[in-house]
C-alpha positions, 0 to 999 in steps of 0.5 A: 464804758459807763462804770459805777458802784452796784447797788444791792437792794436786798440780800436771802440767805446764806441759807442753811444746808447749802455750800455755795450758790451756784446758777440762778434764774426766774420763773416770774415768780420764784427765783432759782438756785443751784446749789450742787445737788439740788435746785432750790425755788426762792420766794423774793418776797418772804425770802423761803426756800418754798421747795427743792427738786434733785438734780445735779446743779453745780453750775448754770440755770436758765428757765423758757417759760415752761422749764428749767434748764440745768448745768452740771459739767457739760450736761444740760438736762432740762427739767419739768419744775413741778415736778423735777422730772428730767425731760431730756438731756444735751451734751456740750462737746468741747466746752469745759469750764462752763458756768453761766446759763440763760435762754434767749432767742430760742436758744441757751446761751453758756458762760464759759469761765476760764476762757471768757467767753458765751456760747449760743447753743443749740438747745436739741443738739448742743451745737454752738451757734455763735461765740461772744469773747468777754475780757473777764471769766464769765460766771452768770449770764442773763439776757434782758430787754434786748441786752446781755448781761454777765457776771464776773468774779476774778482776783476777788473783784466781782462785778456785773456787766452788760456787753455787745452781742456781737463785738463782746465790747464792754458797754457798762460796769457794774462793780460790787463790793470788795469780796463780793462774788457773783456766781449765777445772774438772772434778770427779771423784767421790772428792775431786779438783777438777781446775784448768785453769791457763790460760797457766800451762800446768798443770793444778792438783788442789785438794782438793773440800770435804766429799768422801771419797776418799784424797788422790792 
């Protein structure tokens, strides 16, 4: 297993009005966040709050590339972001204690925090489709360039870390600074890994190993 220090590039926030970071993800432009009772869609660039929608939002955030995906308990509503409307909704049976949420192959895929693990889901019907058993409580859970990511945070150690898909084998680390929570967790394509900072209130940029792309 590779492991080494993260390196953060940049850091938003702590943003008023907002208790904690919960869920985060990209639409190739904004960054989203949870934030409880509402969405919030962050400008990376000037690092504004360039507008709000709503909805329950206690937990993961995942984008297709027309919506958004929202986790609040084990409700998935999913979500037209210009407007907020709540397109439809899917219940999760049986998986309490979700946190992370990403999509990737047509499907969403869940972090379930106390019993580390990530859930393929079924995103019509909720039907888990496949388990990935993580060592660690899972919070945000990302998928890139053929590789899945989660974020951890357990006994104040937080770190990001990339595992197989099918055997849930550690095959990266990367460690984040002593007290440094990592809540929701999001990639984008160039080498960003955006970092929900849960009560923090920040969302936290580290570098993604072995990408390309300039720094922001």
């Amino acid at each position: 297993m590779k492991q080494k220090p993260a390196e953060i590039i940049r850091e938003y926030g702590p943003f008023p009005g907002v208790d904690a970071v919960h869920g985060v993800s990209f639409d190739g432009q904004r960054v989203w966040f949870a934030s409880g009772d509402r969405l919030n869609a962050l400008d990376p660039e000037s690092g504004e709050i360039v507008g709000t929608l709503d909805v329950a939002a206690d937990a993961g955030t995942a984008f297709d590339g027309r919506h958004l995906f929202q986790l609040a308990g084990t409700v998935i509503r999913k979500i037209d972001p210009q407007t907020g409307e709540v397109l439809g909704t899917v219940e999760v049976p049986g998986l309490g204690g979700a946190s992370g949420l990403a999509w990737a192959e047509g499907t969403l895929w869940i972090g379930q925090y106390d019993d580390g693990r990530i859930h393929q889901v079924d995103p019509e019907t909720g039907a888990v489709l496949r388990t990935v058993e993580s060592s660690r409580f899972v919070t945000g859970v990302t998928w890139v360039d053929g590789q899945l990511w989660h974020g951890t945070w357990q006994d104040e150690v937080g770190d990001v870390r990339r595992i197989d898909p099918e055997t849930g084998e550690v095959l990266e680390r990367l460690v984040m600074p002593a007290g440094v929570e990592v809540s929701g967790l999001e990639a984008d394509r160039s080498n960003r890994m955006f970092c929900g900072g849960g009560s923090s209130r920040k969302v936290r940029v580290i570098r993604r190993p072995g990408s390309s792309g300039a720094t922001p």
